[in-house]
C-alpha positions in Angstrom: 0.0 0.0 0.0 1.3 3.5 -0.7 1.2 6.0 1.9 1.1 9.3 1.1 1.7 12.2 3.5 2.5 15.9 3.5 6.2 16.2 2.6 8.2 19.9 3.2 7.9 23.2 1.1 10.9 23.7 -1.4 12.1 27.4 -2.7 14.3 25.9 -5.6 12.9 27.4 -9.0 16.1 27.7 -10.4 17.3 25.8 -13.5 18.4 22.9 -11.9 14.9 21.8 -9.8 12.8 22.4 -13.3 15.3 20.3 -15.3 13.8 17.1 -14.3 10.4 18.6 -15.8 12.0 18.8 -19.9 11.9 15.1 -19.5 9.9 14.8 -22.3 12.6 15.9 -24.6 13.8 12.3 -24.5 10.3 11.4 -26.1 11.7 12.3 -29.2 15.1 10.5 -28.7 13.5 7.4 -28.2 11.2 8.0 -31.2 13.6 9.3 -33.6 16.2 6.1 -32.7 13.4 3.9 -32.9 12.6 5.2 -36.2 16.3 5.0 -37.2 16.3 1.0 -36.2 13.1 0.1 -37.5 11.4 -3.3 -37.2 10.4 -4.2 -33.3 11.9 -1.4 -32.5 8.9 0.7 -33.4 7.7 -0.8 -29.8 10.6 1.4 -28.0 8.4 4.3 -27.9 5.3 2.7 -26.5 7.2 0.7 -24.1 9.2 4.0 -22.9 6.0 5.9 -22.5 4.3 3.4 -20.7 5.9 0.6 -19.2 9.2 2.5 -19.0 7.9 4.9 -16.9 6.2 2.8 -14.6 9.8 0.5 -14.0 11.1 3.9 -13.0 8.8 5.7 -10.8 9.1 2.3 -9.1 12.7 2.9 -8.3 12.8 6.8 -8.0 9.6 6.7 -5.8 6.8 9.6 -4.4 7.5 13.4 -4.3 5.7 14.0 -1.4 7.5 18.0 -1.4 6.0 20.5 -2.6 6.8 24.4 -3.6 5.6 27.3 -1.9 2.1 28.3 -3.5 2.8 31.8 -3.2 6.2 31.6 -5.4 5.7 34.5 -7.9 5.5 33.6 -12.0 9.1 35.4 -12.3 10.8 32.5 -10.3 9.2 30.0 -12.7 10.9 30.8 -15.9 12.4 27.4 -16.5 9.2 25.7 -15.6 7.5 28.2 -18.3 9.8 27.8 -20.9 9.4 23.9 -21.8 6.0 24.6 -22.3 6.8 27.6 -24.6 9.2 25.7 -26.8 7.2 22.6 -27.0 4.8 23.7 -30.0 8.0 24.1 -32.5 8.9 21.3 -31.8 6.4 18.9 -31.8 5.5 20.8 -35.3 8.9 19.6 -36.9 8.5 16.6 -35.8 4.9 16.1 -36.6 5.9 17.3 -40.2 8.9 16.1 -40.5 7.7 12.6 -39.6 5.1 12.3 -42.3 7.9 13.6 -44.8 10.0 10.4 -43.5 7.1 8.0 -43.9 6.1 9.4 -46.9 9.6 9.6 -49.4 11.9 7.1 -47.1 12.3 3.4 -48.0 14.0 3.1 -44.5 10.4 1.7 -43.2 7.9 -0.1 -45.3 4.6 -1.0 -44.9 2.8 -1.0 -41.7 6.3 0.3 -39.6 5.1 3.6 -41.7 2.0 3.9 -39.9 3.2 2.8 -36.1 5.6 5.2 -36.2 2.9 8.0 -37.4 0.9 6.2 -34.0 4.7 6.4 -31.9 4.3 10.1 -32.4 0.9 10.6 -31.8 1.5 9.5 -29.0 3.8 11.8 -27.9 1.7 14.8 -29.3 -1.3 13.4 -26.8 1.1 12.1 -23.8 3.1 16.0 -24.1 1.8 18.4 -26.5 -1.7 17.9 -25.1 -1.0 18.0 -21.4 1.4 21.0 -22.3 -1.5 22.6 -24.1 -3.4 22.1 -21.0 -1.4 24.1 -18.9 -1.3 26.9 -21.3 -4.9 27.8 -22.0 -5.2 28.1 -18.2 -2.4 30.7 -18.5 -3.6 34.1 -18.9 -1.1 35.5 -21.3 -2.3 35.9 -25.1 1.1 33.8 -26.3 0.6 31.0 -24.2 -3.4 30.5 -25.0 -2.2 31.0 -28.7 0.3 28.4 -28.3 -1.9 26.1 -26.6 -4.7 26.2 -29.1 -2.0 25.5 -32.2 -0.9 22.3 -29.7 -4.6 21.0 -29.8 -5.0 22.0 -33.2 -2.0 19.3 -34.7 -4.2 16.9 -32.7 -7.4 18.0 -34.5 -9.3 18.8 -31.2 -9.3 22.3 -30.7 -12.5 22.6 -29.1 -11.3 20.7 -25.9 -10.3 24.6 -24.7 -13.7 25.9 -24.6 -14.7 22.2 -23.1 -12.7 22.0 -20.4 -12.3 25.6 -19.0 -15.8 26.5 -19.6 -17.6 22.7 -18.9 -15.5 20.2 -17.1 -14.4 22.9 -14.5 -17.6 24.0 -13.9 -19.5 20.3 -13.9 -16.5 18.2 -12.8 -18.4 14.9 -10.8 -21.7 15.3 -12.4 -23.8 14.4 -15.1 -23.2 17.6 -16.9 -19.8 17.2 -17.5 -19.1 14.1 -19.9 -15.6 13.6 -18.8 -16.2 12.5 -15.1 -16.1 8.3 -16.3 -19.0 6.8 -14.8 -18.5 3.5 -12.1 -18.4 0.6 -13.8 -18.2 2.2 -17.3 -15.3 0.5 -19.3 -13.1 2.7 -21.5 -14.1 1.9 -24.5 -18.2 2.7 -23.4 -16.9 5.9 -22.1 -14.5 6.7 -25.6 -17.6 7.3 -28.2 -19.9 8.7 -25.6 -17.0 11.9 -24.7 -16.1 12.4 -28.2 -19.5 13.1 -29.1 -20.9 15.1 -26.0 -17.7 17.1 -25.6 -17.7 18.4 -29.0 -21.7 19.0 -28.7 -21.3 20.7 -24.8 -18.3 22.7 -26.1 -20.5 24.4 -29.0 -23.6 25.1 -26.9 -21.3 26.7 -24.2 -19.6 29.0 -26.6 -23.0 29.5 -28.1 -25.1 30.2 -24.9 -22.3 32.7 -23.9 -22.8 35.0 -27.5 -26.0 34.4 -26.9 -26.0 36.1 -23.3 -24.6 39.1 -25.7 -26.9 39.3 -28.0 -24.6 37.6 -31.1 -25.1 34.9 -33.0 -23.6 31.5 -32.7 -21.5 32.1 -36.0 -20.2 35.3 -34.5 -16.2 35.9 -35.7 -15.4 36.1 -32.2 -16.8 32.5 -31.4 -13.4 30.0 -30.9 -14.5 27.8 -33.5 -13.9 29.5 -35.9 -10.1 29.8 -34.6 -9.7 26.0 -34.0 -11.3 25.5 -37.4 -9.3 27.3 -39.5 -5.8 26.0 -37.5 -6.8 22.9 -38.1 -7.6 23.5 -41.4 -4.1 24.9 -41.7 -2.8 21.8 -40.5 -4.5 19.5 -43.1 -3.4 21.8 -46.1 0.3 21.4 -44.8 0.1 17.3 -44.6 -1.5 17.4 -48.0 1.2 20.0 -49.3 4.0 17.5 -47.6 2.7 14.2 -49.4 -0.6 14.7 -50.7 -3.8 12.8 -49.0 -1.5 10.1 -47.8 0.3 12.8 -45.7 -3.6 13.7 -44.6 -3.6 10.2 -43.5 -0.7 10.1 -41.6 -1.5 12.9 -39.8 -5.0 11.8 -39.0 -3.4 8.8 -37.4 -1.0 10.8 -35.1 -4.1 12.8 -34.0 -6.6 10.3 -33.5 -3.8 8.2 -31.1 -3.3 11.9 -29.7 -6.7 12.3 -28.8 -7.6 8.7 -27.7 -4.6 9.1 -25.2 -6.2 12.3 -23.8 -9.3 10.9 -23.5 -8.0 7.9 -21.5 -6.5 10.3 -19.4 -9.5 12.2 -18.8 -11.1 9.0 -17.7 -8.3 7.8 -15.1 -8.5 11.5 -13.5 -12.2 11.3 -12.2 -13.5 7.6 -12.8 -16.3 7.1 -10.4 -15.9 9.7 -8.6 -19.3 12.3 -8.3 -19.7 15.2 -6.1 -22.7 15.7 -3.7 -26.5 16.9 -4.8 -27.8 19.3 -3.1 -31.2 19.8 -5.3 -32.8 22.4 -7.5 -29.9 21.5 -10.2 -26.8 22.3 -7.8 -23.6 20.4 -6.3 -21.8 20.9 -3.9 -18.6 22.4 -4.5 -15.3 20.9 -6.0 -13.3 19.4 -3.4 -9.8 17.5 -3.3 -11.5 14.0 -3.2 -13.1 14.7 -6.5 -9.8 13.5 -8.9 -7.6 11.0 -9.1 -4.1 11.9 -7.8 -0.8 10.2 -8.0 3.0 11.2 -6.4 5.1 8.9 -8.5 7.5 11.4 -9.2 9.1 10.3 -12.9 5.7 10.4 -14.2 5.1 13.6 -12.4 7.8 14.8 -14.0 7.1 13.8 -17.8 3.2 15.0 -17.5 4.1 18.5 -15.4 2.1 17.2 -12.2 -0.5 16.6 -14.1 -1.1 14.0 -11.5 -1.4 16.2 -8.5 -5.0 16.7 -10.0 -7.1 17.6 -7.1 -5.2 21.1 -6.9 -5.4 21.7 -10.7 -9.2 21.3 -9.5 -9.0 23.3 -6.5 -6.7 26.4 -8.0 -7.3 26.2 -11.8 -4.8 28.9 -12.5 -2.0 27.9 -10.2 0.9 27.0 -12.3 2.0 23.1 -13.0 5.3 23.6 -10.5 3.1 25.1 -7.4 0.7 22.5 -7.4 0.5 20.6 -4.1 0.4 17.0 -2.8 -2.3 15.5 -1.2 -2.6 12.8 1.6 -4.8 9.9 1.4 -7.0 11.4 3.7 -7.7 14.4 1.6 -7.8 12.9 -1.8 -8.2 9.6 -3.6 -4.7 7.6 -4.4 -4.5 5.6 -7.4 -1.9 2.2 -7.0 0.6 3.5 -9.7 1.2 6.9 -12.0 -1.3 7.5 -14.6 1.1 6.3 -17.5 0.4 2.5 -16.2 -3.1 3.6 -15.0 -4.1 4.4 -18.6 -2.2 1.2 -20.4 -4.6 -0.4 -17.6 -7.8 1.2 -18.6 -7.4 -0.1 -22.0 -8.3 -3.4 -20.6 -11.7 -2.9 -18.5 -11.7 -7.0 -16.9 -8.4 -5.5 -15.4 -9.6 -2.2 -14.7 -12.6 -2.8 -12.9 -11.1 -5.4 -10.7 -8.5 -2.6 -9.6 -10.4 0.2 -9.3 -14.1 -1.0 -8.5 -13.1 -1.4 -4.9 -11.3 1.7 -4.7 -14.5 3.8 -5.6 -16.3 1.7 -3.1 -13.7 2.5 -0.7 -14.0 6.1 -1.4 -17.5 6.3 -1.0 -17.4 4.5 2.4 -14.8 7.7 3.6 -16.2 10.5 2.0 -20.1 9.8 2.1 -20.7 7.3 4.3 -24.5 8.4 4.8 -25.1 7.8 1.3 -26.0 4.0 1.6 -27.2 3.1 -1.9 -25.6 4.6 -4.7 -27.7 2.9 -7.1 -30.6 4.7 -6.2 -28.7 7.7 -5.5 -27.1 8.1 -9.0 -30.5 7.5 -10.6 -31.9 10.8 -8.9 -29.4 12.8 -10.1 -30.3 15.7 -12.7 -29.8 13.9 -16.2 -27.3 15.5 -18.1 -28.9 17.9 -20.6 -29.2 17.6 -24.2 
């Protein structure tokens, strides 16, 4: 059993304590060398990413420290900058890949497309969760930069989605992220892609609406994450023509399934309070799905410390704090393993089931049947 516990505050921002955070740089070692050997070694990247990780935090272990809250945004530059530089990269080598697969006889075949799927995955495991921490940055550069991230994964209208939806509904049945108990991954997979895309418009649309514009207003996002998507296609068809299209399709689609996962380790099961006439009680720290392995922290920018990215939306990745198991709900491993797990919902279930029952039991234990109780919650609306 892993205990968690409160560990000490740190005043290291310097260079040196947010190294460990540009870990994802070797992301694209691994997948540039496992290009350049080809063959079985196409399965270095997905074995780094998930199975790697998870050898590692086993050795390295829990951060249990955390930094002081109240550090201002000119000690983090280092922290900042990874998250700054990430989009030029990841567009070279989003580009520069389908180029490779597209002229090169170095792979053939089917090594062509897993590699397009070796770097979707890094464009969901990184340029995604870096994308998340930008659009909940207030500067104009960094929600610029975050939108062209989820824009090379085709799923630009996750921003107005998540700030303006899962935030706000987070638990409930308004917000179609929050997995349901007992729902397997790949229930929960066709049921988010459709509702997030349909509760993202009618968000953006209610709020025009509040000011008197129309849904197809210029100043509506859509029309931003359409036309940098767009953007995006044109430049895979100018690369290699609809085969480039393809490729880059593929990296996206493994981009956004990987996201997706995510979303569904960070709340499974877990529902806030009803308090009647269509309101919950507030978001609390038991309401996500945390983890302190520290490597993984690392490669997904405490990502994992999840209830505080809850708690203080706009706090930075490197302030975010730790959690005891009294506080919050503890997941075995880091949410690399959690979500190669999810992918098999036999396995998943028999992990996790008893952890949401166990949750339950500590944070509403006058709740006694669930069933019942889930069943009078306000339905989602259409």
């Amino acid at each position: 059993m892993v205990v968690i516990k409160k560990g000490t505050k740190m005043q290291n921002t310097g260079f040196k304590a947010a190294l460990p955070f540009w870990i994802s740089l070797t992301m694209v070692v691994v997948v540039i060398l496992s290009a350049y050997l080809g063959g079985g070694w196409l399965l270095l990247t997905p074995a780094y990413s998930f199975w790697g990780m998870a050898v590692i935090d086993r050795f390295v272990g829990l951060e249990l420290n955390d930094k002081n809250p109240d550090t201002p945004a000119t000690d983090l530059f280092w922290y900042r900058l990874v998250t700054l530089v990430w989009f030029p990269i990841e567009f070279v080598l989003v580009f520069a890949g389908i180029a490779f697969v597209s002229y090169s006889d170095h792979l053939m075949g089917a090594e062509k497309w897993f590699f397009m799927v070796s770097i979707g995955l890094i464009t969901g495991a990184t340029g995604i969760v870096y994308a998340h921490e930008l659009m909940h940055r207030k500067t104009k550069i960094e929600r610029h930069l975050g939108d062209a991230l989820m824009a090379l994964a085709l799923y630009g209208h996750f921003r107005s989605e998540h700030l303006l939806v899962h935030h706000s509904y987070v638990g409930t049945p308004k917000d179609a992220v929050t997995a349901r108990y007992n729902e397997g991954f790949h229930r929960f997979l066709p049921r988010v892609l459709h509702e997030c895309f349909s509760s993202a418009w009618h968000v953006e649309k209610a709020m025009l609406a509040r000011k008197k514009l129309s849904a197809l207003h210029p100043s509506n996002p859509f029309w931003k994450y359409a036309t940098l998507q767009l953007i995006f296609l044109l430049l895979a068809f100018a690369v290699a023509g609809w085969l480039g299209v393809a490729f880059f399709i593929v990296q996206a689609l493994i981009a956004i399934t990987l996201l997706e996962a995510t979303n569904y380790v960070e709340h499974y099961g877990l529902t806030r309070e009803y308090l009647g006439d269509g309101k919950y009680e507030h978001v609390k720290p038991h309401h996500s799905w945390n983890s302190a392995y520290k490597v993984t922290n690392y490669l997904l920018i405490n990502l994992q410390r999840h209830s505080d990215h809850h708690y203080k939306p706009n706090r930075p990745y490197p302030l975010l704090q730790n959690y005891t198991e009294d506080e919050a709900p503890q997941l075995p491993r880091g949410y690399t393993l959690m979500v190669a797990i999810a992918m098999f919902p036999p396995l998943w279930k028999k992990i996790m089931n008893p952890r949401v029952k166990a949750w339950r039991r500590q944070f509403y234990p006058d709740i006694e049947d669930w069933h019942d109780y889930n069943k009078a919650l306000n339905p989602a609306p259409k």
